[in-house]
Structure formats: structure tokens, C-alpha cells
N, C-alpha and C positions, 0 to 999 in steps of 0.2 A: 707529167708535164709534156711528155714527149708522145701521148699518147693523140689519136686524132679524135675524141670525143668535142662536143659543143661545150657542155660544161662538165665543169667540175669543183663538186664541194670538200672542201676542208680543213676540218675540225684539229687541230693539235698548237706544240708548240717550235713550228718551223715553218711559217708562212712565208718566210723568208726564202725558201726555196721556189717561190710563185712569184713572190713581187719582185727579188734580185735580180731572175732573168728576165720581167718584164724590163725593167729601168736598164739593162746590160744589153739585150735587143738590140736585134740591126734596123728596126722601126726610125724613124724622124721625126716622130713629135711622142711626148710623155704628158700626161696631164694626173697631176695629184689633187688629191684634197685629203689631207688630215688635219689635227686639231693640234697634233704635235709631230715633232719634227727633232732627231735628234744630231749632233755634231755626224755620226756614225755615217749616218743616211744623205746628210750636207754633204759630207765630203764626196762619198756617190758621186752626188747629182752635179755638183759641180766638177769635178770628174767629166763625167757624160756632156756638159754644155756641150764640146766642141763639135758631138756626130749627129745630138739631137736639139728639138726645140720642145723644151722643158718649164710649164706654166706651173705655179702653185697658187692652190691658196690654202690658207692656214691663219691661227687665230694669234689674238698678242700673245697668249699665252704661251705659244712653242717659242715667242722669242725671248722670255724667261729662264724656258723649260733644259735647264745645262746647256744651254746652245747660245754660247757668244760668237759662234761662226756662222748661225745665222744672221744673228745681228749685225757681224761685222761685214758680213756679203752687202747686205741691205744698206750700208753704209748710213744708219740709223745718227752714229754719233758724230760721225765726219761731217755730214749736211750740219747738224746741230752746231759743229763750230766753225764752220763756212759761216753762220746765219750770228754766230755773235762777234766775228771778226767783220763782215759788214758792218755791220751797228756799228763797232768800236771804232772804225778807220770812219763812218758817215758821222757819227756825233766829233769825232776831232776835226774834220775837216771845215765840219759846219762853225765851232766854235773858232777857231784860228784862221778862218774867213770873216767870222766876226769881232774878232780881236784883232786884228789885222797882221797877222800873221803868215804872209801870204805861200812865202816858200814850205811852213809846216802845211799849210792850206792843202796846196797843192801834189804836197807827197804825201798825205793822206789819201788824198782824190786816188792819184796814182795807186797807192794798193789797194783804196777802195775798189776801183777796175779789175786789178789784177785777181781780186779773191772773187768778183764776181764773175769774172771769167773762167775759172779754175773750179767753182760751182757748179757754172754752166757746162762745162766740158764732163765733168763725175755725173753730173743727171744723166745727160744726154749719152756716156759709156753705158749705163745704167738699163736706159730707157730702150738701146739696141739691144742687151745682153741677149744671148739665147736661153738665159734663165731669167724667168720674171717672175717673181713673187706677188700674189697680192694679201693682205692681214686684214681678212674680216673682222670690222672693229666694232660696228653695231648690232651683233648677234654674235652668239658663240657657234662654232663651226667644230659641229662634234663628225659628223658626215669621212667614212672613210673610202678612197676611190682612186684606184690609179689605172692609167687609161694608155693602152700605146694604137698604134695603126692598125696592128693585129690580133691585139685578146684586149680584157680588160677584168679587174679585180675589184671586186668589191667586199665588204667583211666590217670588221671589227678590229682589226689590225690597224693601230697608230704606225707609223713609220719612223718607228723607235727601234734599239738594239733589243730592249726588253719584248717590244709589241711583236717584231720580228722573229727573237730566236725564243727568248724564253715564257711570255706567257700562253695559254690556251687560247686560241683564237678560232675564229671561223670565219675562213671565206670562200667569195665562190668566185671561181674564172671561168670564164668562159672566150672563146675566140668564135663565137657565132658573128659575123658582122653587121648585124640588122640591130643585134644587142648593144654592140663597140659603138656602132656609130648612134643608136638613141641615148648612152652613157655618154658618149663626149658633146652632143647638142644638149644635153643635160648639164654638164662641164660648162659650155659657152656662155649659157644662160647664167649661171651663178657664176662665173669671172664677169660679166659686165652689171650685172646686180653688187657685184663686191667695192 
């Protein structure tokens, strides 16, 4: 790792000695793509948000895959009941407006507002974060790649505990940057196709 070669391949089961210290790097942006993604590697990467700017993509499947901290980063179920608490406060207000019920009316109204403000604000935390996730949802995204300013990985390693330390993997890093920077225009292109 420490050697000054362009690349370098390999083959075992500690790839996690190559991608650890990419994502741990004093680099300022990281860009992932695996297919899975585990609690192990979440915690990482959100870890890391505060030094770096850290894009993923990844499939529905890693938010499955033992990882409700993906899920819960992504704030998956919170939006989901922001979006039935709308409904539920927009249909009583509409009915107790039509029943003439005007004070129930209107303190519905009232937290209708307030939930869709409180929505609005969790997107918009979201939408700044210096971690952005995107879930490729109409193809499956088997593709593994992780990318900083200064080398980049590519392999067969999921960025899993397992893919990490204990199955056999192979990949190849390199820090040549003619390589980095075709691998992350390569990156850009599939995050705005995602």
C-alpha cells in the first residue's frame, strides 16, 4: 500500500486493507459503487461524512441486506410517515371544513403545515448531507468501485464485513491519475443515469 507502484493487484481475503485506507484518507471526495453495503461499512462512511464528500450508489437490495442503518440514514420510513400523516391531518381538515367544524378545520390545517414543514426541512438536511446515496432501482448494480482523489479500487469486493475481511476477492488499485480520474467520469456518468 505504501509502495509507489501505479497498480496493484490483489488476490486474497483482506481487501479491506486497500479500501479501509482509501475511505480513512485525507482525500475530500470518496465515490462508491457496490450492490451491497453493510451496517460495518455505514457506520465508516458516516463516520467519514464530516472530512469527506462521499456519493454512493447501491441497489435495493443492500437496503435489505442486515443493514437497517442504511435504511435508517436514508430516512426511508420517516418520509413514509411524514407522507401518511399529511393525508391523515389533509382528509380531517377537508371533512371538518365540510361538516362545519371549523375550529377542528383549522387545527388540522395547522399541523397539516407543520408536518409538511418538518418534511420539508428532513429532505432538504438530506439533500445537503455530505453523504448522498443513490439506489439503483431499474437495474441491478452488481459493479464494484471505490474512488478517492488519489488511487482508486476496483475488484469484486462488496463492501461488506464478509467481502472485506473474509471472502477471496480480487482487486486492483491503482493511483495512476489518468486511471482515477477516467474511473470517477465513469462514476458521474452512472450517478446522473441512476
Amino acid at each position: 500500500m505504501s509502495d509507489q507502484r501505479q497498480d496493484e493487484l490483489y488476490s486474497g481475503d483482506s481487501s479491506y486493507k486497500f479500501v479501509d485506507e482509501l475511505i480513512k484518507n485525507k482525500d475530500k471526495t470518496l465515490r462508491i459503487v457496490s450492490p451491497y453495503i453493510s451496517n460495518h461499512y455505514t457506520r465508516m462512511l458516516l463516520n467519514m461524512k464530516r472530512r469527506k464528500d462521499i456519493r454512493i450508489i447501491t441497489s435495493n437490495i443492500s437496503l435489505e441486506y442486515r443493514n437497517s442503518l442504511l435504511k435508517e440514514f436514508l430516512g426511508l420510513g420517516r418520509f413514509k410517515r411524514y407522507m401518511h400523516l399529511i393525508a391523515i391531518f389533509t382528509v380531517a381538515a377537508v371533512f371538518a371544513f365540510w361538516i362545519r367544524f371549523l375550529g377542528i378545520g383549522l387545527l388540522a390545517t395547522l399541523f397539516d403545515i407543520i408536518t409538511i414543514a418538518l418534511f420539508y426541512m428532513a429532505y432538504r438536511r438530506r439533500m445537503e448531507a455530505r453523504l448522498r446515496v443513490k439506489i439503483a432501482d431499474k437495474k441491478f448494480v452488481h459493479e464494484k468501485l471505490y474512488i478517492g482523489d488519489s488511487a482508486a479500487i476496483t475488484g469484486s469486493a462488496n463492501l461488506t464485513f464478509n467481502g472485506m475481511h473474509k471472502n477471496i476477492e480480487h482487486i486492483e488499485r491503482t493511483n495512476d491519475q489518468r486511471k482515477v480520474s477516467e474511473l470517477a467520469r465513469h462514476f458521474d456518468e452512472l450517478w446522473k443515469s441512476t
